[in-house]
C-alpha positions as CSV (number, residue, x, y, z in Angstrom):
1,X,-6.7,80.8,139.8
2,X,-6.5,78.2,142.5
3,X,-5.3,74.8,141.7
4,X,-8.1,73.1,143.8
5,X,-10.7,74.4,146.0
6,X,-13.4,73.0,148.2
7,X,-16.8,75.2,148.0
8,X,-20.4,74.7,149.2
9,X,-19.2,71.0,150.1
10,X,-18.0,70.3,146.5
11,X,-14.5,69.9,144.9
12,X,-13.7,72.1,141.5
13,X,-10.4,71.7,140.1
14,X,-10.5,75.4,138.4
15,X,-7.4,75.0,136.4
16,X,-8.7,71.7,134.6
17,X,-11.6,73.3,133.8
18,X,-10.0,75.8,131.9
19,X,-8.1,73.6,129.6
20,X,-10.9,70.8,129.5
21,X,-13.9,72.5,129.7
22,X,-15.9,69.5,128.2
23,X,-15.4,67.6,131.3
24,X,-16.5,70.5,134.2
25,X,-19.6,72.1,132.4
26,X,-20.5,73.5,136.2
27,X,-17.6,75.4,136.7
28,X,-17.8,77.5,133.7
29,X,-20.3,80.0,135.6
30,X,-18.1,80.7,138.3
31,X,-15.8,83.5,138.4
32,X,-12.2,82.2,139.7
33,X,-10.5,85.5,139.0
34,X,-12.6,86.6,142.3
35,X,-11.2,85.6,145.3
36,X,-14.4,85.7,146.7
37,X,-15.6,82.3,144.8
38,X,-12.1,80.5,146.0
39,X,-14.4,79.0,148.6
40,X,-13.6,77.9,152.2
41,X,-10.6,75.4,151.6
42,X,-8.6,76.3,148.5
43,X,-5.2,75.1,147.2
44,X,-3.1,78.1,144.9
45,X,-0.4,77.3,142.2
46,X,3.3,78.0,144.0
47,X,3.9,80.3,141.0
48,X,1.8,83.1,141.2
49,X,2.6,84.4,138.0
50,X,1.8,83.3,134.3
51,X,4.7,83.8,132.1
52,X,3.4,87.0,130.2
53,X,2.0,88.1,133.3
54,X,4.5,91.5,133.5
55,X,4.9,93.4,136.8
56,X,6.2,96.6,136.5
57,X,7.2,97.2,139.9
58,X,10.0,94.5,139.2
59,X,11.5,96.1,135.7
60,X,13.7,95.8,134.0
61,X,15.8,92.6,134.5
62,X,15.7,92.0,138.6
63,X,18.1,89.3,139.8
64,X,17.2,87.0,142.2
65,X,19.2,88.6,145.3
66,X,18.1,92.3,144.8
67,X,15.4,93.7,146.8
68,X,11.6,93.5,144.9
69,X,8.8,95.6,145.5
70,X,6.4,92.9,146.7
71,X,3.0,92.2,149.0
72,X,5.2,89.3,150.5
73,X,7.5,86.2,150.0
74,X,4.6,84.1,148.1
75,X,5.2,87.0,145.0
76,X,8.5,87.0,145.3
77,X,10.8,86.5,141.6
78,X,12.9,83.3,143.0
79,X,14.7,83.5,139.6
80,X,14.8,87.2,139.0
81,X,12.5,89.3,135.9
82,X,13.7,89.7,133.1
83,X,13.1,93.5,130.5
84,X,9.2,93.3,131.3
85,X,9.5,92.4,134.5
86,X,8.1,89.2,133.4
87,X,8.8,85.6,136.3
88,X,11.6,84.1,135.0
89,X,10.6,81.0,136.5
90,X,7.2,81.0,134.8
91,X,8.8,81.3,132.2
92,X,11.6,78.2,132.2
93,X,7.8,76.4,133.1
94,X,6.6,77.6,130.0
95,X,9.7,77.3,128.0
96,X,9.9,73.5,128.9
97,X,6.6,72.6,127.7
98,X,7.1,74.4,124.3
99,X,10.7,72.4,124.0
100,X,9.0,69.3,124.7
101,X,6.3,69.4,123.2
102,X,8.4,70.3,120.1
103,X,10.7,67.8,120.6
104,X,8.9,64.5,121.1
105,X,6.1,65.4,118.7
106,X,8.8,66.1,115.9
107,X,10.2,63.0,116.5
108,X,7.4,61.1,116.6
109,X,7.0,62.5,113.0
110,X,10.5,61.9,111.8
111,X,10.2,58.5,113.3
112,X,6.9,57.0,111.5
113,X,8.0,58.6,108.5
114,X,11.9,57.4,108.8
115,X,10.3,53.9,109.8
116,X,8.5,53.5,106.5
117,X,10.7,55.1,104.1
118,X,13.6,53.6,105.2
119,X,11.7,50.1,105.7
120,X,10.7,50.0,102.3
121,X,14.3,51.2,100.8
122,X,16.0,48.0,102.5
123,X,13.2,45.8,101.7
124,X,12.7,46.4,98.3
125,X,16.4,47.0,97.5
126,X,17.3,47.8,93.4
127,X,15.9,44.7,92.1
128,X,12.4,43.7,94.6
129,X,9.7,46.7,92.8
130,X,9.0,45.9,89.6
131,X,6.0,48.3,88.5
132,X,4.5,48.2,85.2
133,X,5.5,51.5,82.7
134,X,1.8,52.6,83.4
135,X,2.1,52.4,87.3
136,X,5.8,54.1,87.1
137,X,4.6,57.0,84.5
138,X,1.2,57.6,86.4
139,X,3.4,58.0,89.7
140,X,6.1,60.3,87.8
141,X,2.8,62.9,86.6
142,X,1.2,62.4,90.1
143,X,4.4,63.9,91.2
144,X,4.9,66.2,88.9
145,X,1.6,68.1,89.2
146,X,2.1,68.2,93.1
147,X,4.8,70.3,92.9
148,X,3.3,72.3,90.1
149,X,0.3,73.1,92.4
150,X,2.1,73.5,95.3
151,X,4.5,76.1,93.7
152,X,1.6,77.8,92.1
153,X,-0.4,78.2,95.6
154,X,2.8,79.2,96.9
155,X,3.0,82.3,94.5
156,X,-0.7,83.3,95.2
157,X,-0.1,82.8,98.8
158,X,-2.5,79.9,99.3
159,X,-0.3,77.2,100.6
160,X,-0.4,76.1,104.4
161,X,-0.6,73.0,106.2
162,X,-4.6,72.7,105.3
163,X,-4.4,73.2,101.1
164,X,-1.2,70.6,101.3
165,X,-3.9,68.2,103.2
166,X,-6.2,68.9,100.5
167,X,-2.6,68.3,97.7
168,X,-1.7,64.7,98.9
169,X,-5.0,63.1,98.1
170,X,-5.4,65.1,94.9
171,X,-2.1,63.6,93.6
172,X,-3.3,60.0,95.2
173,X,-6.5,60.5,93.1
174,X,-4.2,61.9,89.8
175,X,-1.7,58.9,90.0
176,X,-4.7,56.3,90.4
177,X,-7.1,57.7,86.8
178,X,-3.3,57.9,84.9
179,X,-2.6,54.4,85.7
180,X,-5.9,53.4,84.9
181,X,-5.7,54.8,81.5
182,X,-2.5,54.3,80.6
183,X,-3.1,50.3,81.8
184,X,-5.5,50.5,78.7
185,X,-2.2,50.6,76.0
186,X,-0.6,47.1,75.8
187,X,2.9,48.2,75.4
188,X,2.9,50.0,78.9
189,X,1.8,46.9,80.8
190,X,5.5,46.0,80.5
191,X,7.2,45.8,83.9
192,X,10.8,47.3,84.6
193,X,13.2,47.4,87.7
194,X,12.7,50.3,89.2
195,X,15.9,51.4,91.9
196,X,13.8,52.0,95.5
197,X,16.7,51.8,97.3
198,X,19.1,53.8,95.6
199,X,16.5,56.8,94.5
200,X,16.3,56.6,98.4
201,X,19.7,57.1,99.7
202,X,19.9,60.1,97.1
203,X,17.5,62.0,98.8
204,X,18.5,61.3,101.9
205,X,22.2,62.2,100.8
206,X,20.8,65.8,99.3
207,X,18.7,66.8,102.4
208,X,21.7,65.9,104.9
209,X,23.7,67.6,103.0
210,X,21.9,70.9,103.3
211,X,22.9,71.9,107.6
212,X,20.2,71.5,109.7
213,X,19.8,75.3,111.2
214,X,20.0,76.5,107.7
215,X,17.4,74.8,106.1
216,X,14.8,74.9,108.9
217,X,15.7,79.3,108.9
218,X,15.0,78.9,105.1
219,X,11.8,76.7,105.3
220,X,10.7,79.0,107.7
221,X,11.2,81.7,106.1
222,X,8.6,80.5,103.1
223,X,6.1,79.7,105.1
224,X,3.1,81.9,106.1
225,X,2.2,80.2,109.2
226,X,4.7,80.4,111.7
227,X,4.3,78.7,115.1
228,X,4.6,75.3,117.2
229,X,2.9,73.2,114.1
230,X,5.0,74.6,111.7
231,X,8.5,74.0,113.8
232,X,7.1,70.8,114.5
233,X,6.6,69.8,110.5
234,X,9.9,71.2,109.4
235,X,11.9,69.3,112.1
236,X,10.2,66.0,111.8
237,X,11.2,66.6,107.9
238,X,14.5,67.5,108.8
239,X,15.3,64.4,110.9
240,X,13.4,61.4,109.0
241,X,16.9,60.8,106.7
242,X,18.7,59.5,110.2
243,X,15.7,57.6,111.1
244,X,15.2,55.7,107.5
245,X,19.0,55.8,107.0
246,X,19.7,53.2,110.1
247,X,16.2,51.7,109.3
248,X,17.5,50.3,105.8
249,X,20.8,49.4,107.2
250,X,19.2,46.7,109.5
251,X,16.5,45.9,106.7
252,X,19.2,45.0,104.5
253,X,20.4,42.7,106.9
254,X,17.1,41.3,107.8
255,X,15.8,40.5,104.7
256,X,18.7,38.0,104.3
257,X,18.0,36.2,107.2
258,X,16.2,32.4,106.9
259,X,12.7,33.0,107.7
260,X,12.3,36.0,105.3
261,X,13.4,34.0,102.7
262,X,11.0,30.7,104.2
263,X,8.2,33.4,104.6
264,X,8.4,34.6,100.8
265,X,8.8,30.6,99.6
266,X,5.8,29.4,101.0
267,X,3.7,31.8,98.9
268,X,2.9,34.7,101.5
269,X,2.2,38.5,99.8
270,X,5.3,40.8,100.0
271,X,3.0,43.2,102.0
272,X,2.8,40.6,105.0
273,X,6.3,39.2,104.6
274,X,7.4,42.9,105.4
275,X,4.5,44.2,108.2
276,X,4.9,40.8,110.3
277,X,8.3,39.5,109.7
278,X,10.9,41.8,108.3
279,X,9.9,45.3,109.9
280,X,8.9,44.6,113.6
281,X,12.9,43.0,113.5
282,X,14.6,46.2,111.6
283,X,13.5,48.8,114.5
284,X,16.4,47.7,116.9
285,X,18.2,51.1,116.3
286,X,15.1,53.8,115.8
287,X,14.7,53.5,119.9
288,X,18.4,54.7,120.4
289,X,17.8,57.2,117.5
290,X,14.2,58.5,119.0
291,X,16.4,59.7,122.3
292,X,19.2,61.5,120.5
293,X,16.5,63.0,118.3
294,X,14.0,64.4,121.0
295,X,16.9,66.4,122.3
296,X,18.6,67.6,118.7
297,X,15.0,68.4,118.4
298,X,15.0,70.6,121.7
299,X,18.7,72.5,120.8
300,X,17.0,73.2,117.1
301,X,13.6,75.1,118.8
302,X,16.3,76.7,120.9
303,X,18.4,77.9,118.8
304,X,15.3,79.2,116.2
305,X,13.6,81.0,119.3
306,X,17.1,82.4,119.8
307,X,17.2,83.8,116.9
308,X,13.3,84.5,116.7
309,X,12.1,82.5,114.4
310,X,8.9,80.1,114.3
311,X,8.0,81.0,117.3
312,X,5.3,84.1,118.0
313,X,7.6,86.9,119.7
314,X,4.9,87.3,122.9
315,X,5.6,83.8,123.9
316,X,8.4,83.1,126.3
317,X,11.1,80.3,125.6
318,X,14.4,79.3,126.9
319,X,16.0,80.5,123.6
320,X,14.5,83.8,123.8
321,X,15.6,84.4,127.3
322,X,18.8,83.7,126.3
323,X,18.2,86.1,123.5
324,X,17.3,88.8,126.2
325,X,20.3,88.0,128.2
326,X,22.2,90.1,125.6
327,X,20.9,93.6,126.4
328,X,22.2,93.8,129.4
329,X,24.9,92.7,131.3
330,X,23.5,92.6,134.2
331,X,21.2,90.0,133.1
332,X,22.9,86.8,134.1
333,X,20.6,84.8,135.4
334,X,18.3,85.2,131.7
335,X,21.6,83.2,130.6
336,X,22.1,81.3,133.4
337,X,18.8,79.5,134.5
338,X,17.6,78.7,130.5
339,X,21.3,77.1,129.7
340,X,21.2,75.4,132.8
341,X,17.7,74.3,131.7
342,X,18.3,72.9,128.5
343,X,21.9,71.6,129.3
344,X,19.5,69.1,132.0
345,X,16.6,68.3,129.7
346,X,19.6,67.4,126.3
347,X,21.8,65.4,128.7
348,X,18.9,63.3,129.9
349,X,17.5,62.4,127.1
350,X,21.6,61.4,125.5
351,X,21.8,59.6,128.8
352,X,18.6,57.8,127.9
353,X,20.1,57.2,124.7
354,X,23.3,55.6,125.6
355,X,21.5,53.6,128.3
356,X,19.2,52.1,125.6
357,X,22.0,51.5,122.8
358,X,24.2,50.1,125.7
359,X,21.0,47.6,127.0
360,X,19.9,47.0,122.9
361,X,23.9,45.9,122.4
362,X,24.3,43.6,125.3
363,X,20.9,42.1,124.3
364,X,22.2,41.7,120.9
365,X,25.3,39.9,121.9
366,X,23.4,37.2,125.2
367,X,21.3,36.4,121.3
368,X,24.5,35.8,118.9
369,X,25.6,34.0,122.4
370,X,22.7,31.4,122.6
């Protein structure tokens, strides 16, 4: 399919049209696997292959100096086949939008949860949340019958990412009726201390604990939808206790400072004190910690498509060509080009990281300076 081409004095852009079809309604009709439609001026894709696109003539695992039965240079494997006789350059092109895809979506997920979790842990402390025995018993239920259901869909093979959409409001709804009712009953109306901060830090101390690999393989395992949403979920999960961790360090400090304590004295809610004031100054570290994550994030998809897990089998990533690289040998460039691949993509984005913690720290000290 031609990247561009130039026919009956229009301009189609066939391969946009393919993945946004909404936006060429024209070009549907027209057949672009005919090279008869290409049109008079036409511009093709310098990769001639798609990346399950398998040529036999070039099987199994043809490096990129042998000889290769081919109409001419343009079809040429640059990077060699691999057992298929799959592009192994089509394939690193394919591999790198899965890992990073995977990787900044997952952190943007461990990072809005991390954010508010960990925001609300330093804010709050041991002694700020003072619920009523209603509020905290309704909450404790609400909980309680969330992982009841969950585990009983689990058992009867209902549970995926759509039924836990359907759980979270359901236990929203639950915890708002208990506390309604149990408001009615004057001794529950009492209001005790209830520990944010430290209930926090233990269950981000139990899921660090657990190694990262081992609990994503287990997760995975459980789960009856297996594929780029699903990695995506269980690494975001994995990865919010850095995030919040850091987060409540520098809320702990903020909340300290003067005009957090001026804010709360002259009478303004807790919820604006902490959306205005106190958060927007507690994110100093989650920038560094986005960086470092994107590419732990990247070595974790790796590492499961290695092993061939989460990922479907047919698609082609730079941890299953590493995989493939053990059958044979003869086969070094399926270990090669990938670890080359992912070495580039991981030190970028720790480079990027260091760059930012080194700009955030000298920025931090021109401020205790002035």
């Amino acid at each position: 399919i031609p990247l561009y081409s130039y026919k009956n004095d229009q301009h189609h852009f066939p391969v946009l049209s393919l993945y946004l079809p909404g936006l060429f309604p024209n070009e549907s009709a027209i057949n672009w696997q005919n090279k008869e439609e290409w049109g008079e001026r036409h511009i093709l894709p310098p990769i001639p292959y798609h990346s399950r696109s398998i040529d036999l003539d070039n099987a199994p695992f043809i490096d990129p100096f042998e000889k290769q039965n081919i109409p001419g240079w343009r079809y040429r494997h640059w990077l060699g086949t691999d057992d298929l006789g799959r592009d192994v350059l089509a394939g690193l092109l394919h591999g790198s939008t899965i890992s990073l895809v995977i990787g900044i979506l997952a952190t943007l997920i461990a990072v809005l949860i991390g954010i508010f979790i960990g925001g609300i842990a330093g804010f709050l402390g041991d002694d700020q949340y003072r619920p009523s025995l209603s509020r905290l018993t309704a909450m404790f239920f609400s909980l309680f019958m969330l992982i009841t259901f969950t585990i009983a869909w689990f058992d009867a093979g209902l549970l995926n990412w759509t039924s836990m959409l359907l759980l979270l409001p359901g236990s929203y709804l639950i915890y708002r009726a208990v506390s309604w009712i149990l408001g009615i009953i004057p001794a529950l109306k009492k209001r005790v201390t209830f520990p944010v901060d430290l209930l926090t830090l233990r269950i981000i101390e139990t899921i660090r604990s657990i190694p990262d690999l081992f609990l994503i393989i287990g997760l995975a395992a459980i789960i009856n939808s297996p594929g780029v949403l699903t990695l995506v979920l269980l690494i975001g999960f994995l990865r919010w206790p850095v995030i919040a961790r850091y987060v409540r360090a520098e809320m702990l400090k903020v909340r300290t400072q003067d005009y957090i304590t001026y804010s709360r004295g002259t009478g303004l809610p807790g919820k604006v004190v902490f959306w205005k004031h106190a958060l927007p100054n507690a994110l100093t570290p989650v920038w560094v910690l986005a960086a470092f994550s994107v590419a732990i994030a990247i070595l974790l998809e790796s590492s499961l498509s290695f092993l061939g897990i989460g990922i479907p089998p047919e698609w082609v990533t730079w941890g299953s060509m590493l995989n493939l690289s053990r059958r044979s040998l003869e086969a070094w460039h399926l270990a090669i080009f990938p670890g080359l691949a992912m070495f580039a993509v991981i030190y970028f984005f720790n480079a990027m990281g260091e760059k930012l913690e080194s700009e955030l720290g000298i920025h931090q000290k021109e401020i205790q300076a002035e």
